[in-house]
MARTOR-227887 format. One record per residue (C-alpha): residue number from 0; chain; y, z, x. Coordinates in Angstrom, 2 decimals. Example, Ala and Ser with C-alpha at 12.3 -4.5 7.8 and 13.67 -1.06 7.14 Angstrom:
# residues 2
   num   cadena        py        pz        px
     0        A     -4.50      7.80     12.30
     1        A     -1.06      7.14     13.67
# end
This chain:
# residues 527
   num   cadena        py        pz        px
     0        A    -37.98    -38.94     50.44
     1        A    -37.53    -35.60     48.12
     2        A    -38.98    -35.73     44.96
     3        A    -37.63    -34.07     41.54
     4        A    -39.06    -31.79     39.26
     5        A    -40.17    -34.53     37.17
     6        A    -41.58    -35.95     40.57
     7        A    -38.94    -38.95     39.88
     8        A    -38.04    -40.03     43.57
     9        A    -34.40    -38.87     44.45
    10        A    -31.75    -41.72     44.47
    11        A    -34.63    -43.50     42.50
    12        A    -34.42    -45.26     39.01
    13        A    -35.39    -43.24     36.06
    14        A    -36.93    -45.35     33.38
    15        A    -36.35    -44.73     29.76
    16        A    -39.01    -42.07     29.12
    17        A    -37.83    -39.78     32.20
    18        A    -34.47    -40.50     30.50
    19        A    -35.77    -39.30     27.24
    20        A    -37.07    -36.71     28.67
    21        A    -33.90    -34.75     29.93
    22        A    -31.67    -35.82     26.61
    23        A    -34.74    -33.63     24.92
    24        A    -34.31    -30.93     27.67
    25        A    -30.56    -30.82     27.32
    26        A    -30.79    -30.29     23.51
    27        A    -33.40    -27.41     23.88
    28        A    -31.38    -25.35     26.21
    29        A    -27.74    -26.43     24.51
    30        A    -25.66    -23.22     23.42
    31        A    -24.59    -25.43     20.74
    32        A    -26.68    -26.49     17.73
    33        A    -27.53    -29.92     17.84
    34        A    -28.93    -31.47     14.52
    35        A    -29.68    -34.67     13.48
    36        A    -29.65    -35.53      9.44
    37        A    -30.03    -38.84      7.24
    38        A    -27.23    -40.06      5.39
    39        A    -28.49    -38.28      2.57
    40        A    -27.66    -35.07      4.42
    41        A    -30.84    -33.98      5.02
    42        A    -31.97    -32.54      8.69
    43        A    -34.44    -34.30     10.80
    44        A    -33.92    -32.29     14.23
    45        A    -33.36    -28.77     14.90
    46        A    -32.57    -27.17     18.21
    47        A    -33.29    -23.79     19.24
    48        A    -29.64    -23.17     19.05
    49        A    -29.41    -24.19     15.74
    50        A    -32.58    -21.72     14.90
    51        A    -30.59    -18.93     16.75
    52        A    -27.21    -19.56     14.99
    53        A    -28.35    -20.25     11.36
    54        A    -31.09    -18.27     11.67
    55        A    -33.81    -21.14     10.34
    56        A    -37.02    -22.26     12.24
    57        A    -36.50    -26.49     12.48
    58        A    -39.87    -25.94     10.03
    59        A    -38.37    -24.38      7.19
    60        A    -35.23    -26.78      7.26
    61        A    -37.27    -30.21      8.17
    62        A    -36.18    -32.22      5.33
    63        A    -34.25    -30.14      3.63
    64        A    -30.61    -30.96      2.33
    65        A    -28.53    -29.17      5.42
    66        A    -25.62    -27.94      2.26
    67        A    -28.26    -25.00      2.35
    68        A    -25.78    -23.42      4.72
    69        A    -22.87    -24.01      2.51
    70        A    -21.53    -21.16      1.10
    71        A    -20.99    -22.11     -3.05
    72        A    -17.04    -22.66     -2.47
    73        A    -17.72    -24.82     -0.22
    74        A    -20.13    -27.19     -1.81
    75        A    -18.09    -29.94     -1.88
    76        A    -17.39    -29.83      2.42
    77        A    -20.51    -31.95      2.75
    78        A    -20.00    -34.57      0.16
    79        A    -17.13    -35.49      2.14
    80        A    -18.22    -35.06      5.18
    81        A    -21.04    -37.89      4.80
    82        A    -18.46    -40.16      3.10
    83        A    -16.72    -40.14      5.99
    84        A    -19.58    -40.68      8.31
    85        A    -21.11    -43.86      6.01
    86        A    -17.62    -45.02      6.87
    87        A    -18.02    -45.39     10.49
    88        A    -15.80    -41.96     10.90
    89        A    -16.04    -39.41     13.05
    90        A    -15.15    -35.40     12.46
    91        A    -14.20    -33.73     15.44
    92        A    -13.78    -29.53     15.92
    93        A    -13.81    -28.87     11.94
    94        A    -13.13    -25.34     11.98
    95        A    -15.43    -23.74      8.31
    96        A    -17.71    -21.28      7.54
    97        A    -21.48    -21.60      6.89
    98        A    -23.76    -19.10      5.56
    99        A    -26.99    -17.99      8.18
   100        A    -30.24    -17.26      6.78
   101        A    -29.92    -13.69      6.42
   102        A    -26.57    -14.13      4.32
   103        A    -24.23    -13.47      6.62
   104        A    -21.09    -15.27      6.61
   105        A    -20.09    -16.99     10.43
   106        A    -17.47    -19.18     11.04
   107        A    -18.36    -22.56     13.02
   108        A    -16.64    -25.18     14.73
   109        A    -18.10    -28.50     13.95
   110        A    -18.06    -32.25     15.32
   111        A    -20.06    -34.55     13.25
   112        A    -20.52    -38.29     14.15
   113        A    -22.32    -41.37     12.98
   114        A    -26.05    -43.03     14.58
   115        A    -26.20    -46.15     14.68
   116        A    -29.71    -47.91     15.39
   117        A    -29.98    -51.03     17.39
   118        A    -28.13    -53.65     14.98
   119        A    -25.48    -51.38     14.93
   120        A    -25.92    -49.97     11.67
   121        A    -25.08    -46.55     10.78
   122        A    -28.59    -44.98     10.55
   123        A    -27.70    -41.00     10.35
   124        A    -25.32    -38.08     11.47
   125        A    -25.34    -35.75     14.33
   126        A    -24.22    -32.43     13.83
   127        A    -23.14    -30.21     16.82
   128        A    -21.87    -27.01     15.46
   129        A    -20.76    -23.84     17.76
   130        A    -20.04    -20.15     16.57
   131        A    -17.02    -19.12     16.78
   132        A    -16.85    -15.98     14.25
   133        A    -16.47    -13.59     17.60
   134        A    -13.12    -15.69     18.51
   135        A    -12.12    -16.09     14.47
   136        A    -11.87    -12.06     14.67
   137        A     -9.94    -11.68     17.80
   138        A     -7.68    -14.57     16.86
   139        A     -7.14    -13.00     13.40
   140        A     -7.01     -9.71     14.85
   141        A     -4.39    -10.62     17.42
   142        A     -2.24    -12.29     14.84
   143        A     -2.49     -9.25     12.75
   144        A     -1.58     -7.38     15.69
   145        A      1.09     -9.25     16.19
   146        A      2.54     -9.33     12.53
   147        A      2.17     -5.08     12.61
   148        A      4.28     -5.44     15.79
   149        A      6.65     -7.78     13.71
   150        A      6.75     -5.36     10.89
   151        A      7.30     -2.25     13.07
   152        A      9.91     -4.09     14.87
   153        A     11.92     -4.53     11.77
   154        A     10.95     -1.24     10.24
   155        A     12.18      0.77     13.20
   156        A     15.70     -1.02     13.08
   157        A     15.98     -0.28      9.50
   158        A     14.75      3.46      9.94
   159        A     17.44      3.69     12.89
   160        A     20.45      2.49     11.31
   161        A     19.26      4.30      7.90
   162        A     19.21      7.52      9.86
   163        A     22.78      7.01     11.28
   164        A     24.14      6.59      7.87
   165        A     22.34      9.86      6.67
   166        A     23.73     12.02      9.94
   167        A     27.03     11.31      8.20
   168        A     25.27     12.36      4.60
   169        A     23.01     15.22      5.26
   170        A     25.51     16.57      7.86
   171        A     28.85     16.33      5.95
   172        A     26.99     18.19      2.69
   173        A     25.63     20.86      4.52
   174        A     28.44     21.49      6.39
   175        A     31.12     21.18      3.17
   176        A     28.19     24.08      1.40
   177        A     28.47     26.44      4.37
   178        A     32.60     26.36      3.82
   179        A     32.56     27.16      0.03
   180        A     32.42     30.56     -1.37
   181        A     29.19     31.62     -3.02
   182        A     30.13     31.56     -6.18
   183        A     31.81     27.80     -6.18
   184        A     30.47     25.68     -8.38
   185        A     30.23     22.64     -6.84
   186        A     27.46     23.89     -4.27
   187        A     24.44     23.27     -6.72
   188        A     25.79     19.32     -6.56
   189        A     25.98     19.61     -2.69
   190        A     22.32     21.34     -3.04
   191        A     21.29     18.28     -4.72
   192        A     22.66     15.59     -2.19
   193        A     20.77     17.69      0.01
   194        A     17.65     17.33     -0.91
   195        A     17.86     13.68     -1.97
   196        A     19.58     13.57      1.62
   197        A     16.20     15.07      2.97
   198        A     14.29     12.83      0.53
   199        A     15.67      9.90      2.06
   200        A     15.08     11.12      5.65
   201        A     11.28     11.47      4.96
   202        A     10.97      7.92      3.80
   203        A     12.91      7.17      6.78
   204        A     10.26      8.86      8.96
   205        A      7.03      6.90      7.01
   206        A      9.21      4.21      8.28
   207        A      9.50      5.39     11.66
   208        A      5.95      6.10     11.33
   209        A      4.81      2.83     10.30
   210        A      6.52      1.94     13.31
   211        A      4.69      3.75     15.90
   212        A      8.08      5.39     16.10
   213        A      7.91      8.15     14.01
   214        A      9.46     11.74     15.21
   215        A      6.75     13.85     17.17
   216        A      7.60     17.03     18.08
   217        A      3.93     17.99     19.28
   218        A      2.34     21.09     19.07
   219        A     -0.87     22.44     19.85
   220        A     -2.91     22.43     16.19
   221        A     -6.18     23.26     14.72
   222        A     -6.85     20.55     12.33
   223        A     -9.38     22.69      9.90
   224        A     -6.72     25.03      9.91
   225        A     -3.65     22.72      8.53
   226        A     -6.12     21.10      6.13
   227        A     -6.97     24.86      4.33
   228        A     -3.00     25.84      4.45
   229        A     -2.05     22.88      2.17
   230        A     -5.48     21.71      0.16
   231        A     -3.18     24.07     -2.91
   232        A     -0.54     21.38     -2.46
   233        A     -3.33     18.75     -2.27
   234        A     -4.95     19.72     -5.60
   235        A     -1.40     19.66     -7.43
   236        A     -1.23     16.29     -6.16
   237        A     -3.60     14.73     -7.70
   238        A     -5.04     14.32    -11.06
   239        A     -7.13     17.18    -12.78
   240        A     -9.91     15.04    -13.25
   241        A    -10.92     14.68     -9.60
   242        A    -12.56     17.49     -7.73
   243        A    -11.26     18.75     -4.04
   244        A    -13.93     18.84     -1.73
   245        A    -13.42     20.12      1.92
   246        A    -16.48     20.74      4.60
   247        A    -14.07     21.60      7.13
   248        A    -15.68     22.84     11.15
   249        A    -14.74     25.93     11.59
   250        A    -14.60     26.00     15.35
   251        A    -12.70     22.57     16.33
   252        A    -11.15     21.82     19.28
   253        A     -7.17     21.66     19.22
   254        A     -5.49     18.19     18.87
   255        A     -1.64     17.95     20.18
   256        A      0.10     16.72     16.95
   257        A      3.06     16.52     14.98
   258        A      2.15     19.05     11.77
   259        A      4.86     17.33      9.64
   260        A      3.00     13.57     10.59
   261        A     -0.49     15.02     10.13
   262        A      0.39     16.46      6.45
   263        A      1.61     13.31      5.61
   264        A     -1.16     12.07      6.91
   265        A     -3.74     14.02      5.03
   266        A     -1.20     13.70      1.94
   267        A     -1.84     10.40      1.70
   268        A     -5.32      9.53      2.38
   269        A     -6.33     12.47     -0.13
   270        A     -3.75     10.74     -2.73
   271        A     -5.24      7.09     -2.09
   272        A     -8.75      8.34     -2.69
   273        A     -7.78     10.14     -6.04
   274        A     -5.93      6.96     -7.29
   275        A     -9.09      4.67     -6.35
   276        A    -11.14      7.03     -8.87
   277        A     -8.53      7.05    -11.05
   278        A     -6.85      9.05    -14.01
   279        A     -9.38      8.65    -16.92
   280        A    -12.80      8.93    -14.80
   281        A    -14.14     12.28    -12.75
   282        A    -15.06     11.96     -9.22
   283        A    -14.56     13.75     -5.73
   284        A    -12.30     13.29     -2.93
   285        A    -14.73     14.79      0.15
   286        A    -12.27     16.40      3.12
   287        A    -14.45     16.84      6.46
   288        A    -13.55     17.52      9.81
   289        A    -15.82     17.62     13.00
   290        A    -15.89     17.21     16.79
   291        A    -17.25     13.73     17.67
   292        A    -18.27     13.04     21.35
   293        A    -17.43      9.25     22.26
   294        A    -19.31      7.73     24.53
   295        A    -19.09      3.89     25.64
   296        A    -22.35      3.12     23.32
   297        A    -19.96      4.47     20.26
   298        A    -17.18      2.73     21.53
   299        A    -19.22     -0.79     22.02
   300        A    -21.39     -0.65     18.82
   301        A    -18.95      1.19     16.33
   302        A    -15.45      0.18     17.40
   303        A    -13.86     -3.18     18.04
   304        A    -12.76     -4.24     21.39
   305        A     -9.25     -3.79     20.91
   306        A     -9.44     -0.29     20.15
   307        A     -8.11      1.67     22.81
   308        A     -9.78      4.69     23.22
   309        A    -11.59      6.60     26.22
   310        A    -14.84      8.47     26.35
   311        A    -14.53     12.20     25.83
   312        A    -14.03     14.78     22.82
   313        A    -12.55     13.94     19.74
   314        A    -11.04     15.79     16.65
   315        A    -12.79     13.87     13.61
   316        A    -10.98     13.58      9.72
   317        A    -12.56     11.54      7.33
   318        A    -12.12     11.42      3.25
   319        A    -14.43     10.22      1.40
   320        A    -13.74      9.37     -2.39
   321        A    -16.27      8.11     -5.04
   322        A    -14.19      5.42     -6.14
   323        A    -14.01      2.07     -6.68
   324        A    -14.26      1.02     -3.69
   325        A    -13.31     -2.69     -1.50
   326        A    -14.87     -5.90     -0.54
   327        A    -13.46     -6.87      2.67
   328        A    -10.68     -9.25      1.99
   329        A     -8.86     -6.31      0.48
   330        A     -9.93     -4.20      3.35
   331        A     -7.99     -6.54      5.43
   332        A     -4.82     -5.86      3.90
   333        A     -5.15     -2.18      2.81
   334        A     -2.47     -1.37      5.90
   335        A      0.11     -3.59      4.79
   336        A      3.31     -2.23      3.97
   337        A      3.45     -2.44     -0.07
   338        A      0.36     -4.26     -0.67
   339        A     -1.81     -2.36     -3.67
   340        A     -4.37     -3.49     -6.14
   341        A     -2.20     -1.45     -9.05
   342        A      0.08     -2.24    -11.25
   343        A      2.82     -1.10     -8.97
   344        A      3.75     -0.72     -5.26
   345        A      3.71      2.76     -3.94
   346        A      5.21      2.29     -0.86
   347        A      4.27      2.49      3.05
   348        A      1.15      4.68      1.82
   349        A     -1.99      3.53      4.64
   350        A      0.73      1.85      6.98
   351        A      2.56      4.48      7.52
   352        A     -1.29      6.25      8.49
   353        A     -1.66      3.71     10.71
   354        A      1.16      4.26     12.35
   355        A      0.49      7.99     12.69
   356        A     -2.65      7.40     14.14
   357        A     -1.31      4.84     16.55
   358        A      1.67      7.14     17.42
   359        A     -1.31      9.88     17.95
   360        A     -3.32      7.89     20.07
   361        A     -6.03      8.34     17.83
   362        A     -8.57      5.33     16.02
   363        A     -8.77      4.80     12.05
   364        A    -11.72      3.39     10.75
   365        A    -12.96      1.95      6.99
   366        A    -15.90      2.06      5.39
   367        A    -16.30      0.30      2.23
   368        A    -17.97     -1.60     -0.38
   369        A    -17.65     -1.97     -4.19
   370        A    -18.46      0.29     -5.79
   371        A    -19.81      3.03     -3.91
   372        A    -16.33      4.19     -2.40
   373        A    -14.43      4.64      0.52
   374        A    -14.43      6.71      3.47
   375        A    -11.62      6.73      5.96
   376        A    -12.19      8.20      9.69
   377        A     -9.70      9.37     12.01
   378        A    -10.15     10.41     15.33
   379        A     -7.91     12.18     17.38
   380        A     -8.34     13.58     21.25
   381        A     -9.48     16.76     21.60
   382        A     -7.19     19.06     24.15
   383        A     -7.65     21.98     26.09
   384        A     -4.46     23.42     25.73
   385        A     -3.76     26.73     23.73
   386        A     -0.75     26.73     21.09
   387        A      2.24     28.53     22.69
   388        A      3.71     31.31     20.89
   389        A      6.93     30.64     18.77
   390        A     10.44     31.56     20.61
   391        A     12.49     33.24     17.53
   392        A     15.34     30.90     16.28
   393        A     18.72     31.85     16.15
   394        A     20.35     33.11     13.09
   395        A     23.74     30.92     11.78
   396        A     26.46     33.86     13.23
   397        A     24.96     33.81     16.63
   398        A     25.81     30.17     17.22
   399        A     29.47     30.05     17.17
   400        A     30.54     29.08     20.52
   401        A     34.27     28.23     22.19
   402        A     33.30     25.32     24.62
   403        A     34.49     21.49     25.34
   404        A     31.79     19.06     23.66
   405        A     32.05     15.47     24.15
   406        A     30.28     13.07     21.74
   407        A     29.08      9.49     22.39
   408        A     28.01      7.09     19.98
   409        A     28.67      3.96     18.80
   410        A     28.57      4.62     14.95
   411        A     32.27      6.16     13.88
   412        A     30.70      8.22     10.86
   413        A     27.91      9.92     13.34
   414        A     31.06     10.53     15.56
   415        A     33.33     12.27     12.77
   416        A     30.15     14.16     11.14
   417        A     29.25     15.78     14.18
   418        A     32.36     16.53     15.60
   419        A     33.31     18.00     12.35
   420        A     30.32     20.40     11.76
   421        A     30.61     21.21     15.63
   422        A     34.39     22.36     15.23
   423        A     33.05     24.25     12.07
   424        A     31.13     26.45     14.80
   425        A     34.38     26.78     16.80
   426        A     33.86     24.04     19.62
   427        A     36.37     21.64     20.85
   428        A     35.41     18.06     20.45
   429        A     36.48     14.82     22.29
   430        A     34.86     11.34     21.08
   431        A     33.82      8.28     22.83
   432        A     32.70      4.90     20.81
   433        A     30.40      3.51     23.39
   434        A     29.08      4.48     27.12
   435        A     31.48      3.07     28.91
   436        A     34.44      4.47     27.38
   437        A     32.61      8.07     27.09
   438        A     31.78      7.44     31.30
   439        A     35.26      6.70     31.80
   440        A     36.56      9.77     29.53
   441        A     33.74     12.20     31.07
   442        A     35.42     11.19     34.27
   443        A     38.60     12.44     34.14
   444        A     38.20     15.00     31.79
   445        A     34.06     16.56     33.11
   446        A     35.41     19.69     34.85
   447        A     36.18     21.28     31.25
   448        A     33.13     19.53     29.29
   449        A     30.32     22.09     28.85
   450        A     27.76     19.58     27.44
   451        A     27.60     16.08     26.15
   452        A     25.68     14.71     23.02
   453        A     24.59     11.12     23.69
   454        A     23.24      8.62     21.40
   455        A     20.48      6.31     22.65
   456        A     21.13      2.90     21.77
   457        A     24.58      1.59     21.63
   458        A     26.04     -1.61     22.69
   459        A     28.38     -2.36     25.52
   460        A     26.43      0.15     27.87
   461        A     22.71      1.58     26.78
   462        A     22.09      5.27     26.83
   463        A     20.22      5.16     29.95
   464        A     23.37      3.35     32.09
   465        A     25.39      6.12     30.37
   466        A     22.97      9.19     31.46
   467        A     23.03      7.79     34.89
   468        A     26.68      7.37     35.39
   469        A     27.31     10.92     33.57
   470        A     25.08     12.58     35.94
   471        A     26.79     10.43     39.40
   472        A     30.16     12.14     37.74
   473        A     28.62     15.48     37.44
   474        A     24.80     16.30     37.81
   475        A     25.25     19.96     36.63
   476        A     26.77     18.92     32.61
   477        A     23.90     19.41     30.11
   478        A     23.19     15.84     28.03
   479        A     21.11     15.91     25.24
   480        A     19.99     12.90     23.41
   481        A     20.66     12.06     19.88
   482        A     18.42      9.09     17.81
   483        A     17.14      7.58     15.02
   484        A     14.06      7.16     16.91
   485        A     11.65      9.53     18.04
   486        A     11.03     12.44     20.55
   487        A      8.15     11.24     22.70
   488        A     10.15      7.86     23.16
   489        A     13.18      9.21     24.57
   490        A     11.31     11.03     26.76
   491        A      8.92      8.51     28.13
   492        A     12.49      6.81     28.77
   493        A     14.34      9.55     30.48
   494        A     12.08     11.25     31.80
   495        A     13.17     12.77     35.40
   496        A     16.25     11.60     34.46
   497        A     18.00     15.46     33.71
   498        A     18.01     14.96     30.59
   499        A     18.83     18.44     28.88
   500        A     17.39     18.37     25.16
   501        A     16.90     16.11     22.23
   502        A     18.26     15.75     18.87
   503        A     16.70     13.88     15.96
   504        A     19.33     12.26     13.60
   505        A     19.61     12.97     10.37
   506        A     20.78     16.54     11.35
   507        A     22.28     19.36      9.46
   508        A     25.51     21.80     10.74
   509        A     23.35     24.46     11.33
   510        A     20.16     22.00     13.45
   511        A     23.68     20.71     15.80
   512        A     25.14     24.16     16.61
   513        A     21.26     25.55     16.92
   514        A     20.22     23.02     19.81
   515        A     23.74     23.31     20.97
   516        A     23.61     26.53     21.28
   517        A     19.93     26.49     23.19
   518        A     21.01     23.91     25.56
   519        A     23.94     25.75     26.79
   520        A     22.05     29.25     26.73
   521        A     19.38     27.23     29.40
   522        A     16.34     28.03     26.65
   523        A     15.91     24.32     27.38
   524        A     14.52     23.01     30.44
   525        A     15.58     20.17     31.74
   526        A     13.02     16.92     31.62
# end
C-alpha cells in the first residue's frame, strides 16, 4: 500500500491531527487572506496571504483591533459588521476598501462568518478577504470606456446634423457676398454670419473630436515646428501673469497629423494649465517636446493595459504647469465633457484632447498631485515619411465650369445650398432626396452627368449601397463624398470602392466649386 506525504496510508483514515494538519496547510498557501478575530474584532490568526495583501506580519497585528485597516470613512464598516456576526449572520462577497500598511488604498472583496465552539456558541469571526483593486480598475475603466463611447456616440450625431444645418448657413452667406457689389452694404452683416458660421463649425469639430470623429486631413508635420509658429497666439491667450515656457527638440521625427486638431490641441492644454495657476498668482506653463522610444517595459510599467500602443518611436508633448494641481478623484473626471472645478463650464476643453489623441492614435497621460501641478503627456507615432510639397490652389475665376452635377442627400437645405452656389459657378444641377431615387435618376439620365456629390448617411439606401449601384450604372462618373463626419472615416469605408474625392460639410461656394473643379480636372486620384 502507497503511503502519503504525511506517511498517512492511502485509502486510510486520517485522525484529527493529520486533519489539522492540512486545514493549517491550506490556510498557509491560500491566495486569499484568511483571519480569524474575537468578537471584539480583534485578530487572532494571520495567513501569509493576509501578510502579503495588507502588508502586516501576523506579529504586529496579533491582538490588535483588525479596524486598523479601515480607512477613517469607513470606521463605522466594522461596527456593523460584528453586529451582524454576534447575530448568527453571515456577510458574503462585501465589495470595500481597506487601507495596507504602507497607505495604499486596495479594494477587497470580503466574506465574513461566525465560529461557533462546541456548544454551539458563537465564539469569533473568520475573515477571508481577496484583492480585487486590479479588477476594480478594469471594471471602472471599461465602464468609463464605455460611457466615452456613449458620449461620442451622441456627440457625433449632434456634430452631424449640426453640420448639415450650417452647409445651408455658411454656404448660402458666402455665396449671397460673392453676388453683391463691393460697395453694398449689407456684406459686413454677411461677413459677420460668416464668421459666427465658422465659429459654430469649430465647436462642431471639438465635437467631432470628442468623438473620435473629428475631420483629419493628415499631413506630414514637425511638431517643434507648429508649437514655435503659434506660442505668439499662445501667450495672448493666456493671462499676463503666467510665463510661456517651451524646451522644444529641435530635430524630431515627423508625426502624420491634422495641424488644425493639433493647434487645438496645444490650445487647450496650454489654456488649462494657465487657468489651474490662475489670474491673480505667477507661475509657468512648461511646453516640451521629445522623441520617446517605447519599448514593452514602458508599455507594462508606465501605461495601463488598455492602452493600445506598439513598440517603436514616438513624437512626445507634455505641459507642465505649476498649478494647483489634482488628487485623483478629480483626475478621474478631468475628460468629461463640461466637468470643471470653476465657477463655470468651459466646454469640451480635455475631451475634446482626448479625442484628438484617440483619433491620432496616440496615448495621453496625467501626472498629478495637489499642489505641485500638472503635467500632461502625449505621445504620438513617429513616421518616416517626408511632407509633400503644396499643389497651388485655384483662384475663384478659374473654377467656373458648364457641366451636369447631380446632388444626393437626404437633407433638402444641403440640397438647395449646394445646388445654388454650384449654379453660381455656371453648372447645371439635378437633385435626388435619398440613394435610391438619385440611383434611379443617375440611371436614366448618367450619360450627361459629369460628376456626382454624395452624402454619406441617409436613410432609405446608405451611401455605400448608393456608390455601388452608381458605379454598376457607370464606373467612369467621378463621386465624391460629402459629410458631417470625418475624412479618414469615409475612407476606411470606401476605400477601393472608386471613390473620387471628399468633401467636409459645412462648406463655402468657393470650397464646392474648388474640389469640383479638382475632381473633374483628375488632380484627384481615385481611392
Amino acid at each position: 500500500m502507497g503511503l502519503a506525504r504525511d506517511d498517512t496510508p492511502v485509502g486510510g483514515p486520517i485522525d484529527a491531527e493529520h486533519a489539522a494538519s492540512h486545514l493549517a496547510a491550506i490556510i498557509e498557501t491560500s491566495e486569499d487572506a484568511i483571519i480569524s478575530k474575537t468578537l471584539e474584532g480583534r485578530v487572532l490568526t494571520w495567513n501569509k496571504a493576509a501578510e502579503r495583501i495588507y502588508g502586516y506580519t501576523a506579529s504586529e497585528v496579533f491582538g490588535r483591533p483588525i479596524s486598523i485597516l479601515l480607512p477613517p470613512e469607513r470606521r463605522d464598516e466594522e461596527d456593523e459588521i460584528l453586529r451582524k456576526i454576534r447575530q448568527g449572520e453571515r456577510v458574503e462577497h462585501f465589495e470595500t476598501t481597506r487601507r495596507r500598511k504602507d497607505g495604499q488604498m486596495i479594494d477587497v472583496s470580503i466574506t465574513i462568518s461566525p465560529i461557533r465552539d462546541s456548544s454551539g456558541a458563537i465564539a469569533g469571526a473568520s475573515h477571508i478577504a481577496r484583492d480585487i483593486t486590479e479588477r476594480s480598475r478594469l471594471r471602472d475603466q471599461f465602464r468609463n470606456t464605455q460611457k466615452l463611447e456613449s458620449l461620442g456616440v451622441l456627440a457625433g450625431g449632434v456634430a452631424h446634423d449640426f453640420n448639415n444645418l450650417l452647409t445651408g448657413i455658411l454656404g448660402n452667406t458666402s455665396l449671397a457676398l460673392e453676388l453683391l457689389p463691393s460697395n453694398h452694404p449689407a456684406r459686413e452683416m454677411l461677413r459677420g454670419a460668416i464668421t459666427a458660421s465658422e465659429r459654430a463649425a469649430d465647436l462642431t469639430r471639438q465635437l467631432l473630436a470628442y468623438a473620435g470623429k473629428g475631420r483629419f486631413i493628415t499631413e506630414i508635420i514637425q511638431l517643434s515646428t507648429l508649437v514655435r509658429e503659434i506660442s505668439q497666439l499662445i501667450q495672448t491667450s493666456i493671462p499676463r501673469t503666467v510665463q510661456l515656457r517651451l524646451e522644444l527638440a529641435n530635430d524630431l521625427p515627423y508625426i502624420e497629423a491634422d495641424v488644425g486638431q493639433m493647434q487645438q490641441l496645444i490650445m487647450n492644454l496650454v489654456i488649462n494649465g494657465a487657468e489651474a495657476i490662475g489670474d491673480e498668482r505667477n507661475g509657468t506653463v512648461i511646453v516640451t517636446t521629445a522623441v520617446q522610444e517605447v519599448d514593452d517595459a514602458y508599455i507594462q510599467t508606465a501605461l495601463s493595459p488598455a492602452e493600445e500602443i506598439r513598440p517603436g518611436s514616438y513624437v512626445s508633448l507634455e505641459v507642465h504647469d505649476t498649478g494647483c494641481g489634482m488628487d485623483e478623484s478629480i483626475v478621474s473626471r478631468i475628460f468629461d465633457p463640461f466637468f470643471t472645478t470653476k465657477f463655470l463650464g468651459r466646454g469640451l476643453g480635455l475631451a475634446a484632447v482626448q479625442g484628438i489623441v484617440r483619433g491620432h492614435k496616440g496615448v495621453l497621460k496625467v501626472y498629478s498631485q495637489p499642489g505641485q501641478g500638472s503635467t500632461f503627456k502625449v505621445l504620438f507615432p513617429a513616421t518616416e515619411r517626408a511632407p509633400a510639397v503644396a499643389a497651388p490652389r485655384a483662384g475663384g475665376e478659374a473654377l467656373a465650369g458648364y457641366e451636369t452635377i447631380l446632388v444626393i442627400d437626404d437633407e433638402q437645405i444641403v440640397r438647395q445650398t449646394a445646388k445654388s452656389m454650384l449654379e453660381s459657378y455656371g453648372y447645371s444641377v439635378l437633385v435626388a432626396e435619398n440613394g435610391r431615387e438619385g440611383v434611379d435618376l443617375f440611371r436614366v439620365v448618367h450619360e450627361k452627368v459629369a460628376l456626382v456629390i454624395l452624402d454619406m448617411s441617409m436613410p432609405v439606401m446608405s451611401g455605400e449601397e448608393t456608390l455601388r449601384n452608381l458605379k454598376l450604372a457607370d464606373p467612369q462618373t467621378p463621386v465624391i463624398l460629402s459629410s458631417g463626419f470625418n475624412e479618414v472615416e469615409a475612407i476606411r469605408r470606401f476605400t477601393g470602392k472608386g471613390l473620387a474625392g471628399f468633401i467636409q460639410k459645412p462648406y463655402s461656394a468657393l470650397d464646392l466649386a474648388r474640389r469640383v473643379k479638382m475632381t473633374l480636372h483628375g488632380i484627384i486620384k481615385e481611392a
